[in-house]
MITORVEX-987446 format. One record per atom (N, C-alpha, C, O): x, y, z. Coordinates in steps of 0.1 Angstrom, whole numbers, plus 5000, padded with zeros to 4 digits. Layout:
N
XYZ;...
END
This chain:
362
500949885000;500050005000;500950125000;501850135009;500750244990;501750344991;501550415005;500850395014;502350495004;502050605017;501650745011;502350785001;500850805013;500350955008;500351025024;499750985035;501051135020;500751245030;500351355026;500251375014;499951475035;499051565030;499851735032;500351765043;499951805025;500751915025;500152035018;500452045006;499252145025;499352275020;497852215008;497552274998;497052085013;495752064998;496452024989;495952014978;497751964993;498551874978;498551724985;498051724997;498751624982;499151504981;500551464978;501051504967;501451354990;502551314981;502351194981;501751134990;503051134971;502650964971;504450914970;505450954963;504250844979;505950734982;505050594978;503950554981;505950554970;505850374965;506850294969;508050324972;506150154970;507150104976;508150054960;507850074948;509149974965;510249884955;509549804946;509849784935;508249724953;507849634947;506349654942;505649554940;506149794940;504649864937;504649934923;504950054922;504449884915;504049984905;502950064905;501750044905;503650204904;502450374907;502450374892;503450354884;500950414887;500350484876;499650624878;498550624883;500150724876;499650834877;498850924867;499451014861;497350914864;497050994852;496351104857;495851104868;496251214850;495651314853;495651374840;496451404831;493951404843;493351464832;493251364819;493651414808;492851224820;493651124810;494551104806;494751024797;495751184813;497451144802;497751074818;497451094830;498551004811;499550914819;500851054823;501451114815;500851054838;501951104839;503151094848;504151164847;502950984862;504150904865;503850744858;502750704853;504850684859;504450584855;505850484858;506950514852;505950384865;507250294877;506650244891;505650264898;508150174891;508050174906;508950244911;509750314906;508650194927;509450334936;509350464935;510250544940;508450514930;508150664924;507750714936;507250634944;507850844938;507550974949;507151024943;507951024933;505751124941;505551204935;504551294943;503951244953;504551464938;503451554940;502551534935;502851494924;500951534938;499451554931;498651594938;498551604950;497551634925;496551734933;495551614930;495351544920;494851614944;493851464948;492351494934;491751404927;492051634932;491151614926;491051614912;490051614905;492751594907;492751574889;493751454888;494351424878;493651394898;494751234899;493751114903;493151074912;494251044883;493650874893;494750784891;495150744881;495150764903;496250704909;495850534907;494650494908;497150434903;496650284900;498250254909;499150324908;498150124917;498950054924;498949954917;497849914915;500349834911;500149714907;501249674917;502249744917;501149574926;502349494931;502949424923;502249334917;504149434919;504749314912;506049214917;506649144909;506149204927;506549094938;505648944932;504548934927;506848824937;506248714932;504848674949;505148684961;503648644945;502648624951;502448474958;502448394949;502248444967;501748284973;500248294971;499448384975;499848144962;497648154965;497748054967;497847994956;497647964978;497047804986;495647804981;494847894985;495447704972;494247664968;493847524975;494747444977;492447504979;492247334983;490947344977;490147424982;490447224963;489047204963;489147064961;490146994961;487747024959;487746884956;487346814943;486546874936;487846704938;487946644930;487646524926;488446444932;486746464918;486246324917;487046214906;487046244894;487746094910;487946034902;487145924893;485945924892;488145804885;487245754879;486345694881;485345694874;486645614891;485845514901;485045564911;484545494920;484845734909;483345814918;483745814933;482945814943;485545824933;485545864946;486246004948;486946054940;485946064960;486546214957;487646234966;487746164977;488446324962;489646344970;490046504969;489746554958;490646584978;490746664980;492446724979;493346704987;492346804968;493946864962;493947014973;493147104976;495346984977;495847064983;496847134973;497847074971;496847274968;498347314957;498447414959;497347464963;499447514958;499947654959;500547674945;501147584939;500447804940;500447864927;501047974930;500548054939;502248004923;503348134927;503048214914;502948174902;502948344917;502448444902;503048584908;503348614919;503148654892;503348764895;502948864888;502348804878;502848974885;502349074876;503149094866;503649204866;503349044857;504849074846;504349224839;505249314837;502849224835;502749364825;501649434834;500549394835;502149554841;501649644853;500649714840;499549664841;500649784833;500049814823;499049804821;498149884822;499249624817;498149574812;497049494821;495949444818;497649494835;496849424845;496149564852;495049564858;496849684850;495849814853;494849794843;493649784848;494849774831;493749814823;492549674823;491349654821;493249634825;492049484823;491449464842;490549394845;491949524849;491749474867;491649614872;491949714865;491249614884;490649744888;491849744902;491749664911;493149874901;494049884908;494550004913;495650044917;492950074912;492750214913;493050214931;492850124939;493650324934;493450324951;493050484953;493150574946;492650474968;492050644974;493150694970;494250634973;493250794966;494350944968;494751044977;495651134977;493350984991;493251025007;493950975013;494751045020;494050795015;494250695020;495050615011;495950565019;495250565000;496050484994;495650364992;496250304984;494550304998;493850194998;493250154987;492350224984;493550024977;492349984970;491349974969;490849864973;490750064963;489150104959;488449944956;487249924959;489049854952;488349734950;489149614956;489949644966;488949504951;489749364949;490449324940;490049234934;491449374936;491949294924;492949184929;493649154920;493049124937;493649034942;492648904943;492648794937;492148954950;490948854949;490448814934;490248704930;490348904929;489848854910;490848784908;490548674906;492348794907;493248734903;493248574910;493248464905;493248614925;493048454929;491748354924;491748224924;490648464920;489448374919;489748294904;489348184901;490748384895;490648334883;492148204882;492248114873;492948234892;493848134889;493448014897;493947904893;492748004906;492047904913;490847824904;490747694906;490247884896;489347834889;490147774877;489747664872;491347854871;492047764862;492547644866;492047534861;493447664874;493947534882;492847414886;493247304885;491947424890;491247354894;490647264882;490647144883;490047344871;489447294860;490447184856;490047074853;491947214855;492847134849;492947014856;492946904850;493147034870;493246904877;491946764878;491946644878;490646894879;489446804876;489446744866;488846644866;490246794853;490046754840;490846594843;490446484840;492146624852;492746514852;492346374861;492446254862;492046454866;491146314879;490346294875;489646304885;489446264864;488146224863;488446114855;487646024852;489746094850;490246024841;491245924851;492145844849;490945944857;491945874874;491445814884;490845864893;492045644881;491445564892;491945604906;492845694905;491645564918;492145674930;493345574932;494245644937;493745494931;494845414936;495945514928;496645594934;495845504911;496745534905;497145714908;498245764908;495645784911;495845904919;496445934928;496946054930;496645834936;496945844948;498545794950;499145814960;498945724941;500145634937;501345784928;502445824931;500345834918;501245924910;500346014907;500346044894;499346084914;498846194909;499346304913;499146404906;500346324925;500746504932;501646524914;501346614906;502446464911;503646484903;502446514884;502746594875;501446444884;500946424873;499846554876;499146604867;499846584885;498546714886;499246844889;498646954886;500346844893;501246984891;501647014876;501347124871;502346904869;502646914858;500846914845;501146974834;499846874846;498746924841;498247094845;497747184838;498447094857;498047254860;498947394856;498547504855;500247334855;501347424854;501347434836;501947534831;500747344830;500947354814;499847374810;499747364798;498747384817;497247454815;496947604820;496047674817;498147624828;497847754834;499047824823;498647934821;499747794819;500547824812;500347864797;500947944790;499147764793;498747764778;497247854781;496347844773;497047934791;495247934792;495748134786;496148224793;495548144776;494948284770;494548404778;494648524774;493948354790;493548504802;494548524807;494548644812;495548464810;496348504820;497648594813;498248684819;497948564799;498648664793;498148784792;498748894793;496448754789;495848864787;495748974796;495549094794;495948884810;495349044820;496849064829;497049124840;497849004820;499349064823;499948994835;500749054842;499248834838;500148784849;500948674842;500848624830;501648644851;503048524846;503048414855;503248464866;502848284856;502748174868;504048144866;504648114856;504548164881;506148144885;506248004889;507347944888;505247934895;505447794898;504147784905;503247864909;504347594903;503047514909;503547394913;504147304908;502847424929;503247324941;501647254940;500547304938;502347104944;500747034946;501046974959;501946884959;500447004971;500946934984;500646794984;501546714984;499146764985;498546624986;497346574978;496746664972;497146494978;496046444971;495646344985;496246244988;494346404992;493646305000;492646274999;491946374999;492046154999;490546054999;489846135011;490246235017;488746065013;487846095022;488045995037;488145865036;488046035047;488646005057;488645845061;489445775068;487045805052;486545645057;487545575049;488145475053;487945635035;488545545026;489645545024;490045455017;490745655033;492145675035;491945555050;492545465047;491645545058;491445465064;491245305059;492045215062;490345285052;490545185048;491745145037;491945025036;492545265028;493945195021;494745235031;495745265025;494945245042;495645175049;495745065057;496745015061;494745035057;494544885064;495544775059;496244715067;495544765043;496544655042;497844715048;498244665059;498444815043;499644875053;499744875064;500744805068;498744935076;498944865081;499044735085;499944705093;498144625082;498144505083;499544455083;499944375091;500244495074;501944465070;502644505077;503444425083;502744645080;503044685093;503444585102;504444545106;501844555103;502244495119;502244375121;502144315132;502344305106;503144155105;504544185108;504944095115;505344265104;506844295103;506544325116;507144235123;505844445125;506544465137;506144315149;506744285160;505044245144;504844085154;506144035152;507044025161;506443985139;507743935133;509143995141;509943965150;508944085136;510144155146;510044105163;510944035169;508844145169;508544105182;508843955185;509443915195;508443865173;509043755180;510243705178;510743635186;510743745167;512643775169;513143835180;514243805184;512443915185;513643985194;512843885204;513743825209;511843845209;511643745220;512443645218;513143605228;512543555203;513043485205;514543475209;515143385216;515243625203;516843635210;516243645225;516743585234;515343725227;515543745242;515043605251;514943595263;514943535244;514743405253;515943315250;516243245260;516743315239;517843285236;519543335243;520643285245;518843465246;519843505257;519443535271;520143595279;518343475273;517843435288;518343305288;519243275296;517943225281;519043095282;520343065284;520842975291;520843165277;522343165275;522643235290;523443165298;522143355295;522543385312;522043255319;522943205325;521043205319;520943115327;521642985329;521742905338;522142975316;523042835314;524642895319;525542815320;524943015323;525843055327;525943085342;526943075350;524443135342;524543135360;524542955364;524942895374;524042915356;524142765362;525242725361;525742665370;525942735352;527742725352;528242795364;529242765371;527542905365;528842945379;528342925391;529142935400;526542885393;526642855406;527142705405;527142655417;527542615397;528442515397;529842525400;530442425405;530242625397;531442655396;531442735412;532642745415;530642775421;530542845429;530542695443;531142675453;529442615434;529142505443;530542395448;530542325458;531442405438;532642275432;533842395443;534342345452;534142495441;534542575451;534042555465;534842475471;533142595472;532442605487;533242445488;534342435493;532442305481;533242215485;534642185485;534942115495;535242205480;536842275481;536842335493;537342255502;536542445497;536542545507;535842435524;536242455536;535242365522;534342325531;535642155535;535742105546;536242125524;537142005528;538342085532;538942055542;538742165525;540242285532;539742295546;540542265555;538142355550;538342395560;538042285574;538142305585;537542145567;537742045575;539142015571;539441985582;539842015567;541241945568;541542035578;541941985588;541542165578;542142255589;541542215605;542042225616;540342185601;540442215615;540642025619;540742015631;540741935615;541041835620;542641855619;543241745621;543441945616;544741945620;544642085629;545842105633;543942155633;543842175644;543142135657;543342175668;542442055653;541841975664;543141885667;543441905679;544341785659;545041745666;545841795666;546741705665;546541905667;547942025671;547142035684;547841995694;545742095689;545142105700;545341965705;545941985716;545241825704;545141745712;546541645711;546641525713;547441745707;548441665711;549341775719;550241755727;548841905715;549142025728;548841945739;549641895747;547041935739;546341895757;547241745760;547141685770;548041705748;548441555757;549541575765;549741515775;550541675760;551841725764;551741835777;552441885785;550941845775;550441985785;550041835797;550741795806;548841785795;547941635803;549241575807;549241535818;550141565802;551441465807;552541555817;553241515827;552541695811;553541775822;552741775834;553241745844;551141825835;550141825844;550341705853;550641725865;550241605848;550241475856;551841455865;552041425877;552941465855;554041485861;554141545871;554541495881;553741675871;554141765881;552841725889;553341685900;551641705890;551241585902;551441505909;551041505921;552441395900;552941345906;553941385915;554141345927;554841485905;556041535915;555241565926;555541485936;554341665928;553641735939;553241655947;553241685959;552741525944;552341425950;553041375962;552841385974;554341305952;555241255956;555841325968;555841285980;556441465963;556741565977;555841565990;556241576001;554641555985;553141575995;553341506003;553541536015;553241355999;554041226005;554641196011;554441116020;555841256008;557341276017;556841326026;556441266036;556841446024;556841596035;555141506046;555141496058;554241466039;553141406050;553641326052;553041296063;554841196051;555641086060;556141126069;555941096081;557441246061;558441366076;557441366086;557541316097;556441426080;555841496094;555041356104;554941336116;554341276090;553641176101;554541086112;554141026122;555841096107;556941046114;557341126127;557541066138;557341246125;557641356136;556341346144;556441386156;555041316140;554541316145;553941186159;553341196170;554541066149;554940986159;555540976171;555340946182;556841026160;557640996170;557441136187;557841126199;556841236181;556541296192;555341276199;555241336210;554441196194;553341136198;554241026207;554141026220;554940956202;555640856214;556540876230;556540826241;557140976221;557341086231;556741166244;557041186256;555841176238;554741246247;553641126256;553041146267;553741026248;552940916252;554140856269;553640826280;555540866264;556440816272;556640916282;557240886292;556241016282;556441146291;555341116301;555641076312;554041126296;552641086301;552540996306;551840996316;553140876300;552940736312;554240746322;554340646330;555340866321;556040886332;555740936344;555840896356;555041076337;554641166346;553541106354;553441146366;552641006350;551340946351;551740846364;551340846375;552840746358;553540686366;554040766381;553640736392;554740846379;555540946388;554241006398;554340996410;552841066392;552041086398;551140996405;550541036414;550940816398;550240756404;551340716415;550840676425;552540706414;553240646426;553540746436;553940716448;553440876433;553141016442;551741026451;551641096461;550540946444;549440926450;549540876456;549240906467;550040726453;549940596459;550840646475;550440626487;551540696473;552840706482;551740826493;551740826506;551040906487;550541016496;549340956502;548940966513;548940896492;547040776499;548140666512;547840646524;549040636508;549940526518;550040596532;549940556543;550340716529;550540826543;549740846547;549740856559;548440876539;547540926546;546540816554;545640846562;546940716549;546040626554;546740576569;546340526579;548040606564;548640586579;548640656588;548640616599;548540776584;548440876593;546740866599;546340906610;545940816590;544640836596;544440666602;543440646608;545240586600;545340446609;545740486622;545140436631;546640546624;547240616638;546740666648;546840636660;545640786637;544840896644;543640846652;543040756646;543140876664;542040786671;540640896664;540741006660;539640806665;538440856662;537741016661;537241076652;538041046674;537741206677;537841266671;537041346666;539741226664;540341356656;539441306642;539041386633;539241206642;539141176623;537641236623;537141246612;536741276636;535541326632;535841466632;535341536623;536341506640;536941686634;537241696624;536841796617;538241606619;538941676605;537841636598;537841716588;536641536597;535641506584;534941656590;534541746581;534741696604;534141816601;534241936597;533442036595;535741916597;536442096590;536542026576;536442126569;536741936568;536641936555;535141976554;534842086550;534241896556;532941916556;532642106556;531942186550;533442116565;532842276567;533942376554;533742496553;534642326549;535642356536;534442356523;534342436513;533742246527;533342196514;531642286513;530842306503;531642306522;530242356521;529942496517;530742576522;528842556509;528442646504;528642756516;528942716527;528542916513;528842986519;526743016528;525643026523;527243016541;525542996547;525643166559;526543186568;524643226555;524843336558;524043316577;524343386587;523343216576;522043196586;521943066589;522042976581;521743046604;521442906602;520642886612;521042946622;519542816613;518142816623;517842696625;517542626615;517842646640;518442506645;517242546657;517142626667;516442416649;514842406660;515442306668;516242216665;514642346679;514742206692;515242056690;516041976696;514042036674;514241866674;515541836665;516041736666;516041956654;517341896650;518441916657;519441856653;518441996669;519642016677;519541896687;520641846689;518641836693;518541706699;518941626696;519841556701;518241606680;518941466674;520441446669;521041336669;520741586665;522141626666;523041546672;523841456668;522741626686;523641596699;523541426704;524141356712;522441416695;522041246702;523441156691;524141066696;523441216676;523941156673;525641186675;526541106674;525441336679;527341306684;528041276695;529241286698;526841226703;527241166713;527241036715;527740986725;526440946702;526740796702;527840826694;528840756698;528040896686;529240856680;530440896685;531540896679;530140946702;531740976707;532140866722;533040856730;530740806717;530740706731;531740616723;531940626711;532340526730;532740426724;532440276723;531540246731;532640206719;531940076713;532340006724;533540006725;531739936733;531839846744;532639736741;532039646736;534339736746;534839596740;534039446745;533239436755;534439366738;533439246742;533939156751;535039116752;532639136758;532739046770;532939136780;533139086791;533039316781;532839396788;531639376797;531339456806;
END
């Protein structure tokens, strides 16, 4: 869109690089390019804009093949304005002289008319097209029909455009029937990926085997060791069990020795002494039946005296002396209370016993 600014009731018009400006006033052509800047007066100027930059138009219609099924063309068509001229005079590319803006559509006419070419061409060609083979080699067969239809079609020279190229994206069926041509695909598909799946199960069961035939090799190989390990360590210890029991025999035999030694000494030293103790037991025995001796013939000799002495002694005395031993021998008596009848009988009795025994025949 140009730029117009406003100055003093004049108009200036800036174009762009890729705008062709037509300037007539009063019927004469009087700028006439691109990139042009120019002065005008808004009410004797009819100003025309042609872009001539290459253009993008995405077209999608639909299209019936031979077999009455429809599919839908997706294509892009690159164009451009080759004769600015002659697409002013045949298209309407008049713009405000206020604003700059296109007074109409001429874009739209151009799209309506390259869309309608293209299309016709491609319909021409699918109607003659089973959908497989459509669908197999039609993007490559329907670019090259539309690109040499659009090329040979008489309007498009005429209203001054040039088709720069023609893209055709896809060619698609209707949703139920692209679905169903793929079904065999996929069906194949997913023969190859089962296939596949059970190849790799089968390696992977093939190399589950192969670990497990190796863990079973090594817990074999783990098992055939431990027994190794388990007779090493019975050999060890039955050679330490007999290093220990021929220690405890040597050790059990010094033990016993020196038992005996101790014994033996114990022996001795309890003979020494049971001997000493004999012999001082005999000793003592011979002392004892001395002294025993010495004192029974010291008794004997003192009972001999005394008996002589009290053979000697006449009665009287031997009752005094039984009564001062008597009174030796007797408890300590603080009191003594001597009724009539024991002092009588008393006296009765110490007076027969001081009488004397009537010799006989007296």
């Amino acid at each position: 869109m140009a730029d117009i600014t406003r100055r003093l009731g004049r108009r200036h018009l800036r174009g762009a690089p890729t705008a062709h400006v037509r300037h007539h006033r009063a019927g004469r052509l009087v700028h006439d390019g691109t990139g042009l800047s120019f002065w005008f007066h808004p009410l004797t100027a009819a100003l025309s804009e042609i872009p001539v930059d290459d253009r993008e138009l995405a077209m999608t219609f639909h299209a019936r093949t031979t077999d009455f099924q429809d599919v839908t063309v997706q294509a892009t068509v690159t164009y451009r304005v080759g004769d600015p001229a002659l697409a002013a005079e045949r298209l309407d590319f008049s713009i405000d002289p206020d604003t700059g803006v296109w007074r109409g559509a001429p874009l739209e006419q151009l799209g309506t008319l390259l869309t309608e070419t293209a299309q016709e061409h491609a319909l021409a060609l699918l109607a003659r097209t089973p959908l497989s083979a459509a669908l197999a080699d039609g993007v490559g067969a329907v670019r090259e029909r539309v690109a040499a239809g659009l090329a040979a079609d008489p309007r498009l020279p005429a209203t001054g455009i040039e088709v720069v190229a023609v893209r055709v994206g896809a060619l698609r069926p209707e949703p139920e029937v692209e679905r169903a041509l793929r079904t065999p695909a996929r069906e194949l598909i997913q023969q190859e990926a089962d296939r596949a799946t059970y190849e790799r199960r089968a390696v992977a069961v093939e190399r589950e085997r192969a670990i497990a035939e190796n863990e079973l090799a090594s817990r074999i190989e783990l098992a055939r060791r431990e027994e190794q390990l388990v007779e090493q360590r019975g050999t060890n210890a039955r050679r330490e069990a007999e290093e220990l029991a021929a220690a405890d025999g040597v050790r059990a035999a010094a033990e016993a020795a020196r038992s005996v030694r101790l014994a033996e000494a114990e022996a001795a030293r309890t003979e020494r002494l049971a001997a000493a103790e004999a012999a001082r037991a005999v000793r003592m025995a011979r002392a004892e039946a001395e002294a025993a001796r010495e004192v029974g013939e010291a008794r004997a000799q003192a009972q001999a005296a005394w008996l002589r002495v009290h053979g000697e002694v006449d009665v009287a005395t031997l009752h005094a002396l039984t009564g001062t031993r008597l009174a030796e021998n007797l408890p300590h008596i603080d009191s003594v209370t001597v009724s009539p009848d024991v002092l009588t009988g008393l006296l009765a009795r110490l007076g027969g016993a001081a009488r004397p025994d009537p010799e006989p025949g007296a």
